[in-house]
VOFITI-469134 format. One line per field, with one value per atom (N, C-alpha, C): x, y, z; residue number from 0. Coordinates in steps of 0.05 Angstrom, whole numbers, plus 5000, padded with zeros to 4 digits. Example, Ala and Ser with C-alpha at 12.3 -4.5 7.8 and 13.67 -1.06 7.14 Angstrom:
// VOFITI-469134
x <- (5264	5246	5264	5257	5273	5258)
y <- (4886	4910	4934	4955	4979	5001)
z <- (5156	5156	5156	5142	5143	5157)
num <- (0	0	0	1	1	1)
// end
This chain:
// VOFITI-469134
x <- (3569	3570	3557	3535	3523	3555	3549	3571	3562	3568	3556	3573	3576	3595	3586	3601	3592	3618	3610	3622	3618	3640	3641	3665	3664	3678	3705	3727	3734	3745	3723	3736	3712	3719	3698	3698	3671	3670	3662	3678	3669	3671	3649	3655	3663	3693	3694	3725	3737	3756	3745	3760	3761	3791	3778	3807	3803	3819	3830	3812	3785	3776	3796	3802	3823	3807	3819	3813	3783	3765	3744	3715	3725	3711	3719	3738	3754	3745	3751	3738	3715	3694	3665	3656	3664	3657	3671	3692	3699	3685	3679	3665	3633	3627	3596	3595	3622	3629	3627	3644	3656	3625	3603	3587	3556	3565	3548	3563	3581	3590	3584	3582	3573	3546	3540	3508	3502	3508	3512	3515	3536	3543	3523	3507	3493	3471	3458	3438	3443	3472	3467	3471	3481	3486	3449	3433	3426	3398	3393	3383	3391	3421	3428	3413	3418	3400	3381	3362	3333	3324	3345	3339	3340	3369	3375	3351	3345	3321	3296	3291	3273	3271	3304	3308	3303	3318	3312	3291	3276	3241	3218	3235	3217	3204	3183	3184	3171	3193	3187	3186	3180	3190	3201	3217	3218	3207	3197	3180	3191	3205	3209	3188	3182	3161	3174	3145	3156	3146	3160	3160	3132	3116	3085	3078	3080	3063	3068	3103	3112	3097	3105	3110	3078	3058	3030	3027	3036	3033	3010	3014	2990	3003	3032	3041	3041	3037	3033	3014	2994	2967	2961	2972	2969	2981	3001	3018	3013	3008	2999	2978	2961	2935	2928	2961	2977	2984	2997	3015	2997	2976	2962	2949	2937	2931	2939	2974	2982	3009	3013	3033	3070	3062	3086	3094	3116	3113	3124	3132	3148	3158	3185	3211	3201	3198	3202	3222	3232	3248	3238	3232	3215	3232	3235	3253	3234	3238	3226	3224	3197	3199	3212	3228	3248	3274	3277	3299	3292	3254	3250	3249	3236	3241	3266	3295	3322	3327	3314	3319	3307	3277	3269	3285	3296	3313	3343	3350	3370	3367	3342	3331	3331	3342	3345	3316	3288	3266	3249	3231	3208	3187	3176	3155	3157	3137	3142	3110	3116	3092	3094	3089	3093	3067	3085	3064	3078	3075	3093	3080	3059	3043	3067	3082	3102	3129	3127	3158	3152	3123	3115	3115	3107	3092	3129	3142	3170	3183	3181	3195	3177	3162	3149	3153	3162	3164	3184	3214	3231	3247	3213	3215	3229	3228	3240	3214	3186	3166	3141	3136	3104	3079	3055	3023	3023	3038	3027	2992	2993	2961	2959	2932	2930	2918	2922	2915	2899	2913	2885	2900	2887	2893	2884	2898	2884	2898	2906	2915	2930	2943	2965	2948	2970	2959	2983	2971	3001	2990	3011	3005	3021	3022	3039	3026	3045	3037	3018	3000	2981	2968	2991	2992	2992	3000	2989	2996	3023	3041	3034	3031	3020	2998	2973	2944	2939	2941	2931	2911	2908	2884	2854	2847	2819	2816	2849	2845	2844	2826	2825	2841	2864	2883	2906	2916	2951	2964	2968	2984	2981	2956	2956	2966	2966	2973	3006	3017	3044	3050	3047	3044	3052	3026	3025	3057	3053	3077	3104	3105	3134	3130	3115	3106	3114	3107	3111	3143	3152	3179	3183	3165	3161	3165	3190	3192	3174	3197	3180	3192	3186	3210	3203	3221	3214	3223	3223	3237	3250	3251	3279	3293	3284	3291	3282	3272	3258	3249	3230	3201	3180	3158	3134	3121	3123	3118	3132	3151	3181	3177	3158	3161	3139	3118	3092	3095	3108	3112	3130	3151	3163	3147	3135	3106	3091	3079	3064	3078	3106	3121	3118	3131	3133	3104	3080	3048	3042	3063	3045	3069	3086	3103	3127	3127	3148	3178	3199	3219	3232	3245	3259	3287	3295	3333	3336	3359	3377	3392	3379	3393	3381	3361	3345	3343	3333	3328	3304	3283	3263	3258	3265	3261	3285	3273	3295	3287	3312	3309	3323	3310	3319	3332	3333	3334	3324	3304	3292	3265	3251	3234	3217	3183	3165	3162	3168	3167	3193	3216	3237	3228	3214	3212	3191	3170	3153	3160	3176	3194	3204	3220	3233	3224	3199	3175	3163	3159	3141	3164	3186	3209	3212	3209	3216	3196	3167	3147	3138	3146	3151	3122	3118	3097	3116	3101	3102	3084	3091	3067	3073	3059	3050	3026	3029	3011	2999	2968	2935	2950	2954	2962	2980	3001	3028	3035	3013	3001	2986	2962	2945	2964	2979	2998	3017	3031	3048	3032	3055	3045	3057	3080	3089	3088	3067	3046	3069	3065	3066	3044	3056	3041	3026	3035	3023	2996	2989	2953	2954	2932	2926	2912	2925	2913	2902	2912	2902	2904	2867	2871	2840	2835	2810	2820	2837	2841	2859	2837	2835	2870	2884	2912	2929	2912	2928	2921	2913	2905	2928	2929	2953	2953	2955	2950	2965	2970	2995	2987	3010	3002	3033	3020	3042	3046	3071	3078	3102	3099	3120	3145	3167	3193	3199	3206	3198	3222	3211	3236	3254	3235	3250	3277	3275	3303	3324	3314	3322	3310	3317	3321	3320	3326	3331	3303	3290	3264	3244	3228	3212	3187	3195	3155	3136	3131	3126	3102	3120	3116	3108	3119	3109	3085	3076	3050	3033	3033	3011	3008	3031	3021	3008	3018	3005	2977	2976	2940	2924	2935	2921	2921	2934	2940	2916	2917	2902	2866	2870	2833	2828	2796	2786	2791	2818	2814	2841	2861	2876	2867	2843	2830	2814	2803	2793	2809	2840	2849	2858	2866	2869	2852	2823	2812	2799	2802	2797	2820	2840	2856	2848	2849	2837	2854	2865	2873	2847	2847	2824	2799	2791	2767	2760	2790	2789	2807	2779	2791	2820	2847	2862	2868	2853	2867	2832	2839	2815	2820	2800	2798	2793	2808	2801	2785	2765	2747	2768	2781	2796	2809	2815	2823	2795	2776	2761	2736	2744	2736	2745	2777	2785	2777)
y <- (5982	5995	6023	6023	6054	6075	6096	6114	6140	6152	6174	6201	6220	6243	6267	6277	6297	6316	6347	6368	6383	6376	6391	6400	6424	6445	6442	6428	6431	6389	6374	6351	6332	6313	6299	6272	6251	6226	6210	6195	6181	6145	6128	6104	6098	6093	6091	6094	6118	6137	6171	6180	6209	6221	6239	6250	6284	6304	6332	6328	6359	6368	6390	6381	6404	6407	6422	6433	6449	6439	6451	6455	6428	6426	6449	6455	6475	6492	6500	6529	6537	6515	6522	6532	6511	6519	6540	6550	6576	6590	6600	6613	6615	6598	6602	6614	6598	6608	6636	6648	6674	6690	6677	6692	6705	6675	6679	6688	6690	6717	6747	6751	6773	6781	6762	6762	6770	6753	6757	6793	6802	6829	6850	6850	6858	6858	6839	6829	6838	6840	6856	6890	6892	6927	6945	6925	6937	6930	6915	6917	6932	6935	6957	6983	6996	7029	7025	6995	6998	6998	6990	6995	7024	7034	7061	7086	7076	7099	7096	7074	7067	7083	7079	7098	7119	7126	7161	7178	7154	7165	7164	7154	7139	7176	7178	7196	7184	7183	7174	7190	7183	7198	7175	7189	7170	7173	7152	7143	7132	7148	7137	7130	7105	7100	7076	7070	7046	7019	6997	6977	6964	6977	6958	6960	6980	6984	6966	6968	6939	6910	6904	6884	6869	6886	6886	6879	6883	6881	6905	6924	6949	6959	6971	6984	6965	6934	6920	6927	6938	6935	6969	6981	7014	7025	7026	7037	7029	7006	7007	7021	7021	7038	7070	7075	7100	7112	7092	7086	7100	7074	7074	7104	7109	7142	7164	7160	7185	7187	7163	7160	7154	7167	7168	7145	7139	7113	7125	7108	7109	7093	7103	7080	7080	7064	7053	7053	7068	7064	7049	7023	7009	7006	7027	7025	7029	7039	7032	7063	7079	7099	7126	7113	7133	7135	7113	7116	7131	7127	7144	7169	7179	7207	7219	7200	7206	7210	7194	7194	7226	7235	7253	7285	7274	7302	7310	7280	7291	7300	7297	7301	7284	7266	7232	7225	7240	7231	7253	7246	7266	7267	7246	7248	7218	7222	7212	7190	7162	7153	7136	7141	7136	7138	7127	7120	7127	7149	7157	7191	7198	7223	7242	7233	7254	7255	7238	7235	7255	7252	7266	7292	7305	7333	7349	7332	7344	7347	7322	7322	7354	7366	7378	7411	7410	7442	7444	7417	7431	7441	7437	7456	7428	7402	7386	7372	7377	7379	7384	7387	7405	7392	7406	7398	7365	7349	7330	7326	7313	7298	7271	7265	7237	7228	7191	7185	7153	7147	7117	7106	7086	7076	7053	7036	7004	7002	6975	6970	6958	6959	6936	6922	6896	6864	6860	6850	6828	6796	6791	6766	6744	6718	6698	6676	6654	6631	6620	6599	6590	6586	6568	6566	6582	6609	6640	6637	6626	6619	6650	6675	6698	6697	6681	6689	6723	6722	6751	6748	6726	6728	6730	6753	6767	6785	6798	6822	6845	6858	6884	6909	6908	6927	6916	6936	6926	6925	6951	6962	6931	6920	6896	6877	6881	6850	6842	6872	6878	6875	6880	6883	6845	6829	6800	6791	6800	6783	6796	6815	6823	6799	6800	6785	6756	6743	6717	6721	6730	6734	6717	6719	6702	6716	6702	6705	6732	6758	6776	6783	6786	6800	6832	6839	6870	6879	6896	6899	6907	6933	6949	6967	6975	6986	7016	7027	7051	7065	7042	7040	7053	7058	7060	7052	7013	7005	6996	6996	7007	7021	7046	7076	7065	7052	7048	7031	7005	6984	7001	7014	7029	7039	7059	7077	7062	7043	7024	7012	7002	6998	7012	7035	7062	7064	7067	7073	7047	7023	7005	7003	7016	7020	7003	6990	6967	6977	6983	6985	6956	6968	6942	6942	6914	6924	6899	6920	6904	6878	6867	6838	6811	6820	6806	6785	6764	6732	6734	6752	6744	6768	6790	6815	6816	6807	6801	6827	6846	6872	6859	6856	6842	6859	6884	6909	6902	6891	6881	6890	6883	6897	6877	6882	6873	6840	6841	6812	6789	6801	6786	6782	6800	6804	6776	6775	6761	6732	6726	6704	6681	6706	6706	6696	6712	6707	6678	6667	6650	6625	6632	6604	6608	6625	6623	6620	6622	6616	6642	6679	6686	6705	6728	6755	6770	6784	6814	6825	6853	6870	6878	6875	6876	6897	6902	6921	6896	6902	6878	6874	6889	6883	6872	6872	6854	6834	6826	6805	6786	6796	6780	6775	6786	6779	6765	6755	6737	6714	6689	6657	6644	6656	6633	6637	6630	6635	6620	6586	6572	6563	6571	6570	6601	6619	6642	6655	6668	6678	6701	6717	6749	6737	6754	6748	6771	6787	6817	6840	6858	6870	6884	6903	6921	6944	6945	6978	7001	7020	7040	7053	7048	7058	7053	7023	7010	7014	7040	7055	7056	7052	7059	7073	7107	7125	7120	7131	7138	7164	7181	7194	7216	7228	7232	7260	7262	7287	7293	7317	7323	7336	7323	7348	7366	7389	7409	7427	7429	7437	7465	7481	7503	7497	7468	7464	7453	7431	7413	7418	7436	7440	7414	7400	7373	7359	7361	7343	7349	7327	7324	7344	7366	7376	7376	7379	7380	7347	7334	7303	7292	7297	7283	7304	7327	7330	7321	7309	7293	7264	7255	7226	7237	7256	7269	7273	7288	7292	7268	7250	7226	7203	7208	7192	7195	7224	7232	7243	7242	7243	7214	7223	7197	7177	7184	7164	7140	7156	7138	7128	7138	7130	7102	7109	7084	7056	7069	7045	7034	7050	7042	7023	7031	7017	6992	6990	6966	6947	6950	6925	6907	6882	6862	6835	6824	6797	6787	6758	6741	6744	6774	6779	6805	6810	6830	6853	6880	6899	6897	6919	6925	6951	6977	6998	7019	7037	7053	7077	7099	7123	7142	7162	7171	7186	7206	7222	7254	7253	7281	7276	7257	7250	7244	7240	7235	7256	7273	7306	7321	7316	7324	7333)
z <- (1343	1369	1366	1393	1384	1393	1373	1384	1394	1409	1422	1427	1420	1416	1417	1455	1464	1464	1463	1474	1485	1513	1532	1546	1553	1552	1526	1532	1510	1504	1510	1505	1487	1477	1457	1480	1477	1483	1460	1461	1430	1440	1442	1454	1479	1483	1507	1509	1494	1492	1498	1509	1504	1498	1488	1468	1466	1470	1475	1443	1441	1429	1408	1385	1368	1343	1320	1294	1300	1277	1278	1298	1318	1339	1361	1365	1388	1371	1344	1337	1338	1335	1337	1366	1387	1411	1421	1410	1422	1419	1385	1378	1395	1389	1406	1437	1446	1482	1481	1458	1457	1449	1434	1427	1452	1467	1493	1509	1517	1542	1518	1493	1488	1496	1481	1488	1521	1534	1571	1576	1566	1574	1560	1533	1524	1546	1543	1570	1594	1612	1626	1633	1607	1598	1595	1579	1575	1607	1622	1640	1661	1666	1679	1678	1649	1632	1642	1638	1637	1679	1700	1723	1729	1719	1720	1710	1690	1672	1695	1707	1725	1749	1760	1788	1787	1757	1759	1758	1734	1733	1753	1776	1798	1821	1826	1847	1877	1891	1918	1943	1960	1985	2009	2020	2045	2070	2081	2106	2133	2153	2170	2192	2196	2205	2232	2247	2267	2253	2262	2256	2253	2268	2270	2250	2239	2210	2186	2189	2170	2177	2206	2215	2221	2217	2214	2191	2168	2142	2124	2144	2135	2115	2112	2096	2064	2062	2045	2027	2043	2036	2024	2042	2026	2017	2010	1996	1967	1957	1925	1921	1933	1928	1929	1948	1949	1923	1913	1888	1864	1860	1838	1841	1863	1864	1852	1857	1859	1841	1843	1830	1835	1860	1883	1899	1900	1914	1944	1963	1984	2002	2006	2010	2041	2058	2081	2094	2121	2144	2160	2169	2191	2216	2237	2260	2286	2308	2334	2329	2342	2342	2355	2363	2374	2357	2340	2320	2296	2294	2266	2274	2298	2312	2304	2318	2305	2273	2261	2238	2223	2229	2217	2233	2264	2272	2247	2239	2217	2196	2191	2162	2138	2149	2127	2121	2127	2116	2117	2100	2088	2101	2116	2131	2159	2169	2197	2199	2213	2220	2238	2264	2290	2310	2337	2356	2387	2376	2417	2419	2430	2426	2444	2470	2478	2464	2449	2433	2405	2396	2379	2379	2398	2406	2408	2424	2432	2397	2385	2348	2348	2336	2327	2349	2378	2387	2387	2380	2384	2348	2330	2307	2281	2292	2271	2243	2259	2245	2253	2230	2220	2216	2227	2220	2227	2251	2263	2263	2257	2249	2257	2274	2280	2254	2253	2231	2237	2260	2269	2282	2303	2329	2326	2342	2354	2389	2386	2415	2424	2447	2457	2466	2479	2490	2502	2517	2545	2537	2515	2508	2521	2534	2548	2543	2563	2554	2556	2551	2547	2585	2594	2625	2642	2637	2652	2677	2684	2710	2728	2719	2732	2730	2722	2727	2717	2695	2690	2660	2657	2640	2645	2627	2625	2637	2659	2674	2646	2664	2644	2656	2671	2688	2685	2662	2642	2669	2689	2702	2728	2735	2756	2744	2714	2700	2709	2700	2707	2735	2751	2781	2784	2777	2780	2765	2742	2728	2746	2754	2762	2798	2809	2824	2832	2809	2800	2793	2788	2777	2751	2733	2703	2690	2662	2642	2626	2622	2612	2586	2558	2544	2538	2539	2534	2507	2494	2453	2467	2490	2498	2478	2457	2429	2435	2458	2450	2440	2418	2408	2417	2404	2417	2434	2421	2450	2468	2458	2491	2509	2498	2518	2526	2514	2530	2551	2554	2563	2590	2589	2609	2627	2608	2629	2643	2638	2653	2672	2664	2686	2716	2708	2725	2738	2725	2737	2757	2745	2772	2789	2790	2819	2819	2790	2789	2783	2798	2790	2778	2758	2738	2748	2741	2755	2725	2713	2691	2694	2676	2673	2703	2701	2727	2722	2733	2724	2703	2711	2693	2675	2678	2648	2637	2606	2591	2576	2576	2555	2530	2505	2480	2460	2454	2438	2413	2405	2384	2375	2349	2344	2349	2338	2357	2343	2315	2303	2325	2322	2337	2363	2367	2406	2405	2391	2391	2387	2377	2367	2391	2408	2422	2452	2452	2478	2469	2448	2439	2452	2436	2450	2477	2494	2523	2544	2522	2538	2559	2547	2556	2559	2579	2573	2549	2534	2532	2516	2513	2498	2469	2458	2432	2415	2398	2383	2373	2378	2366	2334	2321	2295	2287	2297	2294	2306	2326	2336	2318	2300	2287	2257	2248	2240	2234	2269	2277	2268	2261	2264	2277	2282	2308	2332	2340	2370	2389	2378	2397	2417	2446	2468	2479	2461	2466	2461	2478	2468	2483	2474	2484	2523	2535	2563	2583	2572	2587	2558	2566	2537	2544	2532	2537	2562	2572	2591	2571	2573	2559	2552	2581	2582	2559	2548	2530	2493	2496	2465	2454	2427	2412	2391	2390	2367	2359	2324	2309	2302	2294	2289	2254	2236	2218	2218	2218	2218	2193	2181	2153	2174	2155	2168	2160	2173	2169	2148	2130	2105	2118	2132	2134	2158	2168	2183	2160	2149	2120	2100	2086	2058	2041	2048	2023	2028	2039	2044	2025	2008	1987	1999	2012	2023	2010	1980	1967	1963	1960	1957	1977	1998	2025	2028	2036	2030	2019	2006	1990	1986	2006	2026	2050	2057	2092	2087	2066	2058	2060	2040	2032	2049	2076	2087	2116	2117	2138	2128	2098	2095	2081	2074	2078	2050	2022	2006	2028	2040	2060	2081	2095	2114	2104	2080	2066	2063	2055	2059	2083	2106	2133	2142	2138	2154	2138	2105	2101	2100	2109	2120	2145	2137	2156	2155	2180	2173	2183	2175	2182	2178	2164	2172	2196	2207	2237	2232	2229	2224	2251	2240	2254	2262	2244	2248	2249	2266	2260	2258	2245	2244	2268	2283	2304	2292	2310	2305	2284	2296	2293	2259	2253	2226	2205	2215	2201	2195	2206	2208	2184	2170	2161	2127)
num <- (0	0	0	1	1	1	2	2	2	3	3	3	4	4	4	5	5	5	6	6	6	7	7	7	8	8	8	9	9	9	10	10	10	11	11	11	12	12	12	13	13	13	14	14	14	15	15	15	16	16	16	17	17	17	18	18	18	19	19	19	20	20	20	21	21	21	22	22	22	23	23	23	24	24	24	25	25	25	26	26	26	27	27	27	28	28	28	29	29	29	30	30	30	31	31	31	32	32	32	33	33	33	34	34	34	35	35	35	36	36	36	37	37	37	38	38	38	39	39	39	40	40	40	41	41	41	42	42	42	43	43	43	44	44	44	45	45	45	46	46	46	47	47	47	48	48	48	49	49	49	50	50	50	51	51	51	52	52	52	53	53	53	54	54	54	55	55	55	56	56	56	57	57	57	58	58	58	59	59	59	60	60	60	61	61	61	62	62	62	63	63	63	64	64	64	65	65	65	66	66	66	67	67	67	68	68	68	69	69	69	70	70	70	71	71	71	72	72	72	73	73	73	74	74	74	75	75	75	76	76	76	77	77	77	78	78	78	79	79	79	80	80	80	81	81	81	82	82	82	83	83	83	84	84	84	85	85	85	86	86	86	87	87	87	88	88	88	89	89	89	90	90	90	91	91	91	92	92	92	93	93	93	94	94	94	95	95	95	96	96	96	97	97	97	98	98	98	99	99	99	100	100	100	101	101	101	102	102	102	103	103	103	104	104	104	105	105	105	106	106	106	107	107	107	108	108	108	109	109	109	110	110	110	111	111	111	112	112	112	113	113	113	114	114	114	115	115	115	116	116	116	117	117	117	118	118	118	119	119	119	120	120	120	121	121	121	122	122	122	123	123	123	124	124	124	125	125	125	126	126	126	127	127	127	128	128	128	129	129	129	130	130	130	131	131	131	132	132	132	133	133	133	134	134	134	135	135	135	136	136	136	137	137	137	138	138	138	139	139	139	140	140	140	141	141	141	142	142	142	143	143	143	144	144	144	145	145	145	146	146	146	147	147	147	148	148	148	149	149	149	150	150	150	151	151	151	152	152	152	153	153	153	154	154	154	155	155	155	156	156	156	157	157	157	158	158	158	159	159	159	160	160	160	161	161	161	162	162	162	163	163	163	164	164	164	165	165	165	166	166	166	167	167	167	168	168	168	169	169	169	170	170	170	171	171	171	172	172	172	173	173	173	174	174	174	175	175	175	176	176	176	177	177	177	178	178	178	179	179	179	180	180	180	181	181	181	182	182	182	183	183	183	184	184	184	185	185	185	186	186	186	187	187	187	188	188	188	189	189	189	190	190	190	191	191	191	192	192	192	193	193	193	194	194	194	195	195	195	196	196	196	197	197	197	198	198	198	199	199	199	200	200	200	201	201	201	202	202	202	203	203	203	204	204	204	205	205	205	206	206	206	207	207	207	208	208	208	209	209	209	210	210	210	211	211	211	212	212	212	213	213	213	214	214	214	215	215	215	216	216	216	217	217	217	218	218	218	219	219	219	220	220	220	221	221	221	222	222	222	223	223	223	224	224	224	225	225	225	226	226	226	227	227	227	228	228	228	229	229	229	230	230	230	231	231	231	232	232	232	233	233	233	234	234	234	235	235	235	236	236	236	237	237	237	238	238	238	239	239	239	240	240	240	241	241	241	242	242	242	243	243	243	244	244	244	245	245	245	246	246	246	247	247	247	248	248	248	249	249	249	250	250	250	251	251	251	252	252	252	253	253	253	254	254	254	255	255	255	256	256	256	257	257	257	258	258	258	259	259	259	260	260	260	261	261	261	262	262	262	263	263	263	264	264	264	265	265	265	266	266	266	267	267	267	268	268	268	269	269	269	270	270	270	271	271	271	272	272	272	273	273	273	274	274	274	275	275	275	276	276	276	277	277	277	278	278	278	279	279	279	280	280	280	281	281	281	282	282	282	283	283	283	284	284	284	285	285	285	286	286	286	287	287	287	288	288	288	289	289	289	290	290	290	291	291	291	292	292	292	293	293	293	294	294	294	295	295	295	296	296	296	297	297	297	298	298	298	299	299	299	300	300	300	301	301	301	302	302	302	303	303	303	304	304	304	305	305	305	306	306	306	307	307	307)
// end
């Protein structure tokens, strides 16, 4: 009879008995049990030091920025090349720009990268930061369903597009996050005469950012607006496509601004100057604008940054 004789955890199989593992068999496997949980804690003692020696040697800054930039996948693309530059890395806040606004009034970040030119100008007189600089632009889009139940595809007038869709009383989603393009999407509101009333049948305020929002419109078959870049981005379209897009109203600067040490003392100025530099001349401009999905640039150099 073949015989076959295993140990595990602490029992033998021998044939077609098993029997309580004792004497020298229980001592061996303890021993070895006992030698690999050492081993284990070694291993993770000493990867601990080696994260730790890592953190501490690390020099970063933090970035409160809006979501497009993540959610575009731009910051993917430049920040290593940031990196390899300079050496510096930088931690990402990706929130709606009115939360990173919030964020740089407390001083929880070192520098600023946003897209709201009156939300900007106000951060900066009422002294929370310094030397605002534009750094590159693309565009919004009123993207919906394929079936365009409002007829507003190929208009080149965001503000009529809006007008039609509130009209039609169709499916709108809004981020509602008081984002960038929250505040933009509002304004337009307001310019084409449309008062909104909360919780309506068809404007759904989502408080979400522009990937969720997008998500969200795609399942309900819904309008809304979008930054070109976090659009080309997105893959789950669905039934959705760009339908109104080319009126000028619908520019989208960013623009970076440092916070201003002499309110916060704790802010890297130092460090974050020298993402602000590099960000706003042309070895960061280089990388801005060679990011491309598909083949299609997304981000461009305004004149005033590229002066610099």
């Amino acid at each position: 009879m073949e015989m076959i004789s295993v140990v595990k955890g602490a029992w033998r199989e021998s044939g077609n008995s098993v029997t309580r593992a004792t004497g020298p068999v229980m001592q061996t496997w303890t021993s070895h049990l006992g030698m690999l949980k050492r081993m284990i804690r070694v291993v993770a003692l000493v990867l601990s030091i080696v994260v730790s020696a890592a953190r501490a040697d690390e020099r970063f800054i933090t970035l409160s920025s809006t979501s497009s930039t993540q959610d575009s996948g731009l910051f993917g693309h430049i920040l290593p090349i940031f990196k390899a530059a300079t050496g510096l890395s930088v931690h990402v806040v990706a929130v709606g720009t009115g939360q990173a606004l919030a964020i740089g009034e407390r001083g929880d970040a070192d520098a600023l990268l946003v897209h709201d030119r009156l939300g900007e100008d106000k951060f900066v007189a009422n002294g929370f930061g310094i030397d605002r600089r534009d750094v590159m632009y693309n565009d919004f889009v009123i993207v919906g369903p394929s079936g365009d139940p409002a007829h507003i595809r190929g208009l080149k007038d965001a503000r009529g597009a809006l007008q039609q869709i509130a009209a039609a009383a169709v499916p709108f989603a809004s981020r509602g996050d008081d984002s960038g393009t929250n505040r933009m999407e509002l304004r337009l509101w307001k310019s084409a005469g449309i008062k909104l009333v909360p919780r309506s049948s068809w404007y759904r305020d989502l408080g979400q950012g522009m990937g969720a929002t997008l998500n969200i419109a795609a399942a309900m078959n819904a309008y809304t607006l979008t930054d070109r870049a976090t659009w080309a981005n997105f893959k789950n379209r669905q039934s959705l496509e760009i339908l109104t897009d080319g009126d000028p109203v619908l520019s989208n600067p960013y623009g970076s601004i440092l916070v201003n040490p002499a309110k916060w003392a704790k802010v890297k100025f130092t460090e974050a100057k020298l993402w602000h530099e590099w960000l706003t001349t042309k070895p960061g401009l280089d990388a801005i604008t060679s990011y491309r999905i598909n083949g299609e640039q997304l981000f461009f150099a305004p004149p005033t940054a590229v002066a610099r």
